[in-house]
N, C-alpha and C positions, 0 to 999 in steps of 0.2 A: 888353780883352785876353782875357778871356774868352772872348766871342762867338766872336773871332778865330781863339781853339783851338780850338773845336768845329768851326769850318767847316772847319776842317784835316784832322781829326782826321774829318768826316762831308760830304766833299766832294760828297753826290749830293745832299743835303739842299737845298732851295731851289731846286733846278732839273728841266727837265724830260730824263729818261731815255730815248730812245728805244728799243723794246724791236727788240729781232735781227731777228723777222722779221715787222715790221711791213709793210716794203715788200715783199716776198714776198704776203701776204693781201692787202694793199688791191690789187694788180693781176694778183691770181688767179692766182701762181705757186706759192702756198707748195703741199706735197706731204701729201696727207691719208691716211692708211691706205686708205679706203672708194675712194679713188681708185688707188689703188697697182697698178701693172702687174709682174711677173716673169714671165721666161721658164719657160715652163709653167706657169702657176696656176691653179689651179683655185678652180671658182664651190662654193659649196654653199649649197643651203635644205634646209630640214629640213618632213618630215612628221610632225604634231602629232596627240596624240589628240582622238577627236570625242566622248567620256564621258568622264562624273568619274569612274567606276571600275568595271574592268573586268577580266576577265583576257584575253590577247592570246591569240585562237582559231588566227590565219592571218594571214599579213601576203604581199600579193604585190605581187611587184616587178618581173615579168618585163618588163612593158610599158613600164616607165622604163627598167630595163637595156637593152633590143634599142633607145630610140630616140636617133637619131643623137649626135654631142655628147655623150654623157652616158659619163663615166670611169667610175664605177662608183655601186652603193647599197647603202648600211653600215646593217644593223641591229645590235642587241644581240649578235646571232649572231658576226658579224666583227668584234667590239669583243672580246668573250668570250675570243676564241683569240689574240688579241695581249696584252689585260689582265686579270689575276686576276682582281684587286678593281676593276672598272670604276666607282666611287663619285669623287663630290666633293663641295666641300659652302665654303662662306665660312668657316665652324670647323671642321666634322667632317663626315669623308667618309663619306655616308651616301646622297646621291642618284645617282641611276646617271646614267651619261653618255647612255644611251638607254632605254625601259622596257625593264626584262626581266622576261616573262612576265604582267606586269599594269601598267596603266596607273591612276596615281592619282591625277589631275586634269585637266580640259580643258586641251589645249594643252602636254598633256606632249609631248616628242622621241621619238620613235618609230622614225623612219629616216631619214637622212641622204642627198642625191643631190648626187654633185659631177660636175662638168661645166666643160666648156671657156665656157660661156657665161652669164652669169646667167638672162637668159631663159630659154633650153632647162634648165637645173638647175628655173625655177619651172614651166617645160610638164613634167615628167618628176615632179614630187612630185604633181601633180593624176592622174597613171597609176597611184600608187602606191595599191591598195585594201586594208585591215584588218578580220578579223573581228574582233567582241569579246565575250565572254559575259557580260555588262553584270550589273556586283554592287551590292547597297546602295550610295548615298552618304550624305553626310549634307551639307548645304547652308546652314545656319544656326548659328549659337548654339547657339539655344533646341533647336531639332533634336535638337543634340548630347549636351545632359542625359540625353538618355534612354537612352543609350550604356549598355548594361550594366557596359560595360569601364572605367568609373572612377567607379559607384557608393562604394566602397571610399572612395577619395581625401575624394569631397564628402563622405559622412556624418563622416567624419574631422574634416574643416575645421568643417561644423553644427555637431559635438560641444564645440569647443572655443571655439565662439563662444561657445554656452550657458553653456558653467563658467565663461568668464569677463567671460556678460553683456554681451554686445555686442547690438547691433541690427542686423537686415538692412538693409541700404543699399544705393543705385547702385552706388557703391564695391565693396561687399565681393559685391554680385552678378557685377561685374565678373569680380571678384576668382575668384570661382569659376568663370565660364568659361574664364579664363587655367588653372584648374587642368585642367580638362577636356581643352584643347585640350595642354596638356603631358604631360599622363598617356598622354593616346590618340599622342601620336605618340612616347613615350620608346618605347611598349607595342609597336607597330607596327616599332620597328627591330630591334626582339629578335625578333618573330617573323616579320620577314623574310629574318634572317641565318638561321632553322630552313630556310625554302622554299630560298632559295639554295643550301643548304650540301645538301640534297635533292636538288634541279636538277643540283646539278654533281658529283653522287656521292661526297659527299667523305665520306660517310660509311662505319665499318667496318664489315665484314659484321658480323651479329647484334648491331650495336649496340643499346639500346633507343631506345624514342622519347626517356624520360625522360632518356639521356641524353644524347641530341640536342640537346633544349632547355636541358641543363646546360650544353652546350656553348655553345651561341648567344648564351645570357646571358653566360657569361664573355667570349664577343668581342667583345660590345659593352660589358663592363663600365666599359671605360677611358672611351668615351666619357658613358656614361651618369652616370658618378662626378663627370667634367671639367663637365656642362650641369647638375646637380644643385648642384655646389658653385658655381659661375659667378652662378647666379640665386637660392642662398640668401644668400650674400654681399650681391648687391643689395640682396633685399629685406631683409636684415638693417640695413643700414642707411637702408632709407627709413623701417625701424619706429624705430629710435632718433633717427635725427633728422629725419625728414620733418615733422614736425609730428602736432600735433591731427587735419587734416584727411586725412593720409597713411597716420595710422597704424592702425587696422583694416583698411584693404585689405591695407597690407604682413604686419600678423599671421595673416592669414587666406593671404598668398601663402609665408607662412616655412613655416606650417604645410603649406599646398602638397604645397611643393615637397618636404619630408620624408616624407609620404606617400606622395606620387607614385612618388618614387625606390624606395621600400621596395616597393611595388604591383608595379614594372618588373621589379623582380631577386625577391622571393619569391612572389608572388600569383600573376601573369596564369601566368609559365610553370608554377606548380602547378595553376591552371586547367585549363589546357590540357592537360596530361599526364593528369587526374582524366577531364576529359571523354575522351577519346583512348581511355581504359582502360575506361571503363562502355561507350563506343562498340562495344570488342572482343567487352566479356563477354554487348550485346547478340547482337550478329552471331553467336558462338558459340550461345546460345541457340536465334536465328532458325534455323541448321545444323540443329544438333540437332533440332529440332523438326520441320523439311521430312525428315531423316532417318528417324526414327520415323511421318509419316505415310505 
């Protein structure tokens, strides 16, 4: 009697379901985006950078634009005057929809060609030529350590390993290049909201630099607050109950990520403003001195 109510009660159970559009796929009717036709649609590929970091010299596009087939090619340029904040991001909108003005990995979006045809879209992105004034990368790990820009974080994390008597491990070495690689990119969004906010003159006459960077920090504050508390929550809890085996990598990422965050919003942009102002009181000097001889 039992039994009897559940098959009632779960009449798919025991049988086989055939799904909607199974007879569609098995004789090649069903309809797939990549396949999709509309009146007027257009094709797009994308021109990618060819260095991990650069700043963008010249981008020309004439020779894609004049040839046949091809609607138009959208750089950063034509993204700009339609969208403020050209960013997106899986969490947080921080990656631009195309480079603007510097390119920060191979294979970044650069320019966009759409066209009546896919083909001619990928003959018209091979016409598409880019200078680049080719900067530092950094390519590894181990590379990465030597970053001056999150010395700060690691000796922090060292510090606290010693007081409380820990051993280096795979783990906790791990553990530090996770800090490394979060420092430098928390570090990198703040001072690229400064170039931006440069770039598009949003700044007020006589403002100082100093508080330029005051500025940049606070606009990214929200995000940087949100990916701080995000991943000490984590690791706060792989340190209490991950185990034995968990747990100095997670104390050494709790520690982290507390310095990190503090490095982002008081250190790097006092950095920069410190170096910015010895920079001036050189060049004054150097004046001065050409002036007098």
């Amino acid at each position: 009697m039992k039994r009897a109510t559940q098959a009632a009660e779960t009449p798919q159970v025991g049988r086989a379901v055939p799904r909607l559009e199974s007879w569609l796929k098995v004789t090649g009717r069903a309809e797939y985006v990549h396949n999709l036709r509309l009146p007027g649609m257009l094709y797009g590929k994308i021109f990618r950078s060819t260095v991990a970091h650069g700043r963008i010299k010249r981008i020309d596009t004439a020779a894609a634009q004049a040839l046949a087939g091809v609607y138009r090619v959208i750089t950063s340029k034509e993204i700009t005057q339609v969208i403020a904040e050209p960013y997106y991001g899986p969490a947080f909108h921080d990656q631009p929809i195309l480079a603007i003005d510097k390119v920060r990995y191979v294979g970044e979006p650069v320019a966009v060609v759409l066209a009546s045809d896919p083909h001619v879209a990928e003959e018209a992105v091979h016409l598409i030529t880019a200078e680049y004034d080719e900067l530092p990368a950094v390519y590894g790990e181990v590379e990465a350590m030597t970053s001056k820009a999150i010395v700060h974080d690691v000796l922090i994390c060292l510090s606290a390993m010693s007081l409380t008597n820990r051993e280096m491990s795979l783990p906790i070495l791990a553990a530090l290049l996770t800090i490394i690689g979060y420092s430098v990119n928390d570090t990198i969004v703040a001072y690229d909201r400064v170039r931006e906010n440069r770039a598009k003159g949003s700044r007020r006459k006589g403002e100082s630099f100093a508080t330029q960077i005051n500025n940049a920090i606070n606009q990214t504050l929200s995000r940087t607050v949100l990916t701080a508390l995000t991943v000490f929550f984590t690791t706060a809890v792989l340190y209490l109950f991950g185990g034995k085996v968990l747990e100095d990598m997670a104390f050494v990422l709790t520690v982290g990520v507390v310095t990190g965050t503090f490095s982002t919003i008081y250190i790097a942009g006092s950095l920069i403003v410190d170096w910015q102002s010895w920079r001036e009181r050189w060049l004054a000097k150097k004046k001065k001195a050409v002036a007098k001889a």
